[in-house]
N, C-alpha and C positions, 0 to 999 in steps of 0.2 A: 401509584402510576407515575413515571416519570418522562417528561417533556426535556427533549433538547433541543437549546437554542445554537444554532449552527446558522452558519453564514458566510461570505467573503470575510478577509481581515479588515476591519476599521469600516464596521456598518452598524456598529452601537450593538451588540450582542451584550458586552459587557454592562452597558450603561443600563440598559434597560434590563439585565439583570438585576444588577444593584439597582433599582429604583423596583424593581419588581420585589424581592428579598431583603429589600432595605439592608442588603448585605453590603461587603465591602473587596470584593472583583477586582482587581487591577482594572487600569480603564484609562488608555491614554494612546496618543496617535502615533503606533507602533503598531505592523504587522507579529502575529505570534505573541503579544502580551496574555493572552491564555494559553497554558501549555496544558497543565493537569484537569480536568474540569471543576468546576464550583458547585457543588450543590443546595439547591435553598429550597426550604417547605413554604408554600404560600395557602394564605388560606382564600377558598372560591366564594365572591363577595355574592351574598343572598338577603335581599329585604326580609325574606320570609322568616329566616331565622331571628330580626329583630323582634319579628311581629311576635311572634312564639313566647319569643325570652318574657318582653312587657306583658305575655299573659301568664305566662308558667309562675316567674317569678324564681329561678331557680339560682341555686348557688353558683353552677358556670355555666357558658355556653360555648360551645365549639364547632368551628362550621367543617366543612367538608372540605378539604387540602390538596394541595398537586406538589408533585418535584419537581421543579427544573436544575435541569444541571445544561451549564452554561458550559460547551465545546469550542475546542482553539480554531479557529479562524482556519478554512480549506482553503487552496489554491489549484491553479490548472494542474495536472498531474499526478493529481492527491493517489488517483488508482492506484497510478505506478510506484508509492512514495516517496514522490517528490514534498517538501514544506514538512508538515507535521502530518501528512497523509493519513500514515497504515495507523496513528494511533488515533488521529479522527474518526476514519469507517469503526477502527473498533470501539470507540467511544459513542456511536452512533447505532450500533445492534444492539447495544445494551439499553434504551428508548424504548419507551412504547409507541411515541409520538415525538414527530419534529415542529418545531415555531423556528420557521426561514427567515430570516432576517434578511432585509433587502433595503438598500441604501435608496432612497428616493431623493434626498439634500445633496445640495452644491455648495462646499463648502472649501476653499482652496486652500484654505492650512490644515485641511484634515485629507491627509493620503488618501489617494485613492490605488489598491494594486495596481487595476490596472487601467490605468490614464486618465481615467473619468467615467460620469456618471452614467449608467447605459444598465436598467432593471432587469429586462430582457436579457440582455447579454449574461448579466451577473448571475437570472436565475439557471441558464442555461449551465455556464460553469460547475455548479453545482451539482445538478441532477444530470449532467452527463459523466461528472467522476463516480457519482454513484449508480448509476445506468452502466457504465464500464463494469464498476466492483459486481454488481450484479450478475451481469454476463459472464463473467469469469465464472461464477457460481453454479449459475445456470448448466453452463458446459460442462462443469465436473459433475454435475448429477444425469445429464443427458446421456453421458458417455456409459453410468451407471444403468440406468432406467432401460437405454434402448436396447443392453446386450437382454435385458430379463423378457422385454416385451415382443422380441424375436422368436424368445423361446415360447410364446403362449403365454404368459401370463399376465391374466389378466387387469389387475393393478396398474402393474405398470403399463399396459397400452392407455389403458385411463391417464395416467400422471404423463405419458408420452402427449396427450392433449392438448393441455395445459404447459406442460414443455414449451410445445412449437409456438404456443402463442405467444406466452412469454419471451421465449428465442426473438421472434417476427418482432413482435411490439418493441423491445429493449434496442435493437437494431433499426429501427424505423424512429428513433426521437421519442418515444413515449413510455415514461411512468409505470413500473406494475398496475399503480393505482387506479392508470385510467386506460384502463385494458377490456373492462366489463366484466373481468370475473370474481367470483363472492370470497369477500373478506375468508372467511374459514378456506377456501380452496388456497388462498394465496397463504394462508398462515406456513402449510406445510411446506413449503421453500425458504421462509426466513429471509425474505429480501429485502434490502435499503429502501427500494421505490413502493416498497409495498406498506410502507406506514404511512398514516395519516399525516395528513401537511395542513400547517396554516401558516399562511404567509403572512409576515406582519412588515408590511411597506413602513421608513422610519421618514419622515418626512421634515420639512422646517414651521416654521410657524405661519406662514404666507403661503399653501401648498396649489399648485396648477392643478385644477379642476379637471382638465382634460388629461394629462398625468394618470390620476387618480384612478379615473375611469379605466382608461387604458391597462393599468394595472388590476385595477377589477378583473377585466377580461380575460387577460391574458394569464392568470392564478386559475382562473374559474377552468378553463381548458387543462391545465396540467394537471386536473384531479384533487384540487385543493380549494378552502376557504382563504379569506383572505381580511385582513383588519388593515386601518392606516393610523400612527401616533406620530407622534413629535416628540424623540427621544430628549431633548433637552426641554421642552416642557415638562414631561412627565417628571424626569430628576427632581425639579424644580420642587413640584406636587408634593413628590414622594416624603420631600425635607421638613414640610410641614406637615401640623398635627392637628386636628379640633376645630375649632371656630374658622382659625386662619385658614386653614384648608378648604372649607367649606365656603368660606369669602371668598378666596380667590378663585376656586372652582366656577362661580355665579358668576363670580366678575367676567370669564370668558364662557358664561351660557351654556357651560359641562354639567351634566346630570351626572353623569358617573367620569371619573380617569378614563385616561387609552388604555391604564393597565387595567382595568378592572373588565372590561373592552377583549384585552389580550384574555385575561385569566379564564373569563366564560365561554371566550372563541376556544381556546384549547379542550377545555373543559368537555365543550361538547363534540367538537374534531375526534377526541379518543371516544365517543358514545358513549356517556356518562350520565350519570343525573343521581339527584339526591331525594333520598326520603329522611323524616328526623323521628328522634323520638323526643318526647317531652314530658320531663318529669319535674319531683322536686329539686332534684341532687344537680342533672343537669338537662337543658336544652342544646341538642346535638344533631348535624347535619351530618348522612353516612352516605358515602359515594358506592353506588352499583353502577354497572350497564343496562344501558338502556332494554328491556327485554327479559331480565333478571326474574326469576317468580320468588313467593315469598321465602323459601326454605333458603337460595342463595343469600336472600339479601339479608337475609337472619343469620347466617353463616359470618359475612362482615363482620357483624359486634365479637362472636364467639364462633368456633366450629361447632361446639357442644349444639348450640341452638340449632343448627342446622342439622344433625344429625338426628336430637331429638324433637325438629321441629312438629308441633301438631295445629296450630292454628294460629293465627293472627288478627288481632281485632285493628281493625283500619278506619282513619276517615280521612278527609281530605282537606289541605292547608287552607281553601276559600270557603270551607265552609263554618272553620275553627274562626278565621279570621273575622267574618260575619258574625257569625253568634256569640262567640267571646270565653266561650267556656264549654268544656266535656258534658257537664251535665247538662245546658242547653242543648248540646247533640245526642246526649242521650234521650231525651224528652220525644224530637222530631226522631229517633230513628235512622239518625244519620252516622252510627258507630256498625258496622258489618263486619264478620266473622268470616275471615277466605281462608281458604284452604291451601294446597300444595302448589295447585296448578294456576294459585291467582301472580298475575305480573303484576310489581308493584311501580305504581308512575311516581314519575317526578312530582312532588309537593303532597306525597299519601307521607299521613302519620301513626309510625304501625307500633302495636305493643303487642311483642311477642310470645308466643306459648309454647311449654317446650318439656321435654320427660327427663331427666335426669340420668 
């Protein structure tokens, strides 16, 4: 799954890349210092998996991952390609999911495009080039759909539906996403507004409480979650290792980073969640959707397994966690045997069965 971090120019996209990928991002107060995008594998931070490791005892352990690929900085007019526009949008269908970067700090030797600090304003910019890109869309398929739906058929008077809502909503300020209609109806149009958003407000180290909020509210309406960090603390974080990081973490009362913060907000933004398996060789976190039954999520490790899936022996991570051992769960009757149609949740530990 891959996350794009997209944003105005010089709203810490990059920074917080690199400090996310511990990569190395061009990153400095220059509009367009991203042209190509960057891409980095993060892995999605889970106590659970510790808990695992110290009882499996296994040779590795590997948790469950995301991409982010860091996208050049848009501008007013991106639709029409004005800036780096037309290869923005097109480096932006290629996503599953967006993390919107939004400048909340005032800082007068870091550019601002456009004059100054204004959230609202900036997230508008954005979601109205891509509400433009949309519509253009929209209308070349409408033009398609209605000559079929004239003729009788039926399909297309359906997808003509969905069309005009679309049409109306795009045209009236508002988001695919926050339209009311279901994820799979919207897949079949392939639109900008129609992916998941988390907004992650980048704030300073002293942040306005009422700010904050505000920004709460006004994310929550345009169909999206929303996190707040302090991109030049997080750097900071990212640079340290072990002890130091864990001191200095306490020292400002952080149970976990912003990024860690970010990584789980995305994470669950795209409707994800992890089940692991636990063996000798390794202890491993494997990412499905949420809603997944057991044959997809057996699918994950191998196709083979999915194909010849036949059953899966399951239990559940609070209950490993408590007793401390399989064969304690075996005793109490806490290992069960599902079948095709069982969903597997977040924090189930499954060992697969499968025909060859």
């Amino acid at each position: 799954m891959e996350i794009g971090i997209v944003g105005l120019p010089n709203v810490g996209k990059s920074t917080i890349f690199n400090a996310l990928t511990s990569g190395n991002a061009a990153a400095s107060n220059y509009p367009f210092t991203t042209i190509e995008p960057n891409v980095g594998v993060v892995g999605v931070p889970d106590a659970r998996l510790k808990r695992l490791t110290e009882l499996a005892q296994p040779k590795k352990t590997i948790p469950a991952s995301c991409r982010f690929v860091d996208i050049a900085g848009l501008v007013k007019g991106a639709a029409s390609g004005e800036g780096l526009g037309n290869k923005f949008l097109a480096n932006i269908r290629e996503v599953d999911a967006i993390l919107h970067m939004v400048r909340l700090f005032k800082d007068p030797e870091v550019i601002h495009t456009m004059g100054g600090v204004d959230f609202k304003r900036d997230i508008d910019v954005i979601e109205t080039e891509l509400m433009l890109a949309d519509l253009e869309s929209i209308s070349k398929q409408y033009d398609k759909v209605s000559g079929k739906a004239k003729s009788g058929d039926k399909a297309a008077r359906e997808a003509m539906v969905v069309l005009d809502t679309l049409k109306n909503g795009l045209e009236a300020g508002k988001p695919a996403r926050a339209l009311g209609l279901e994820p799979k109806v919207l897949q079949d149009f392939a639109l900008l507004t129609a992916k998941p958003v988390l907004y992650v407000g980048n704030t300073d180290e002293s942040p306005d409480p009422a700010t904050l909020a505000e920004f709460a509210a006004f994310t929550k309406a345009r169909g999206g979650e929303s996190v707040v960090i302090c991109g030049k603390l997080e750097s900071e974080i990212a640079q340290l290792s072990g002890e130091d990081r864990e001191m200095f973490m306490k020292e400002l009362g952080m149970k976990q980073s912003g990024l860690e913060t970010v990584i789980v907000g995305a994470y669950k933004t795209l409707g994800l969640c992890s089940y692991f398996t636990v063996g000798v060789e390794e202890v491993r976190a494997w990412t499905i959707h949420v809603g997944d039954k057991a044959p997809q999520a057996a699918g994950v490790i191998h196709t083979d397994f999915e194909k010849g899936f036949i059953k899966a022996d399951i239990y559940g991570y609070g209950d490993i966690d408590k007793l401390g051992s399989e064969a304690a769960l075996r005793e109490k009757g806490l290992i069960r045997s599902e079948g095709k149609e069982y969903m597997v949740k977040d924090g189930d530990v499954c060992h697969f069965k499968f025909a060859n």
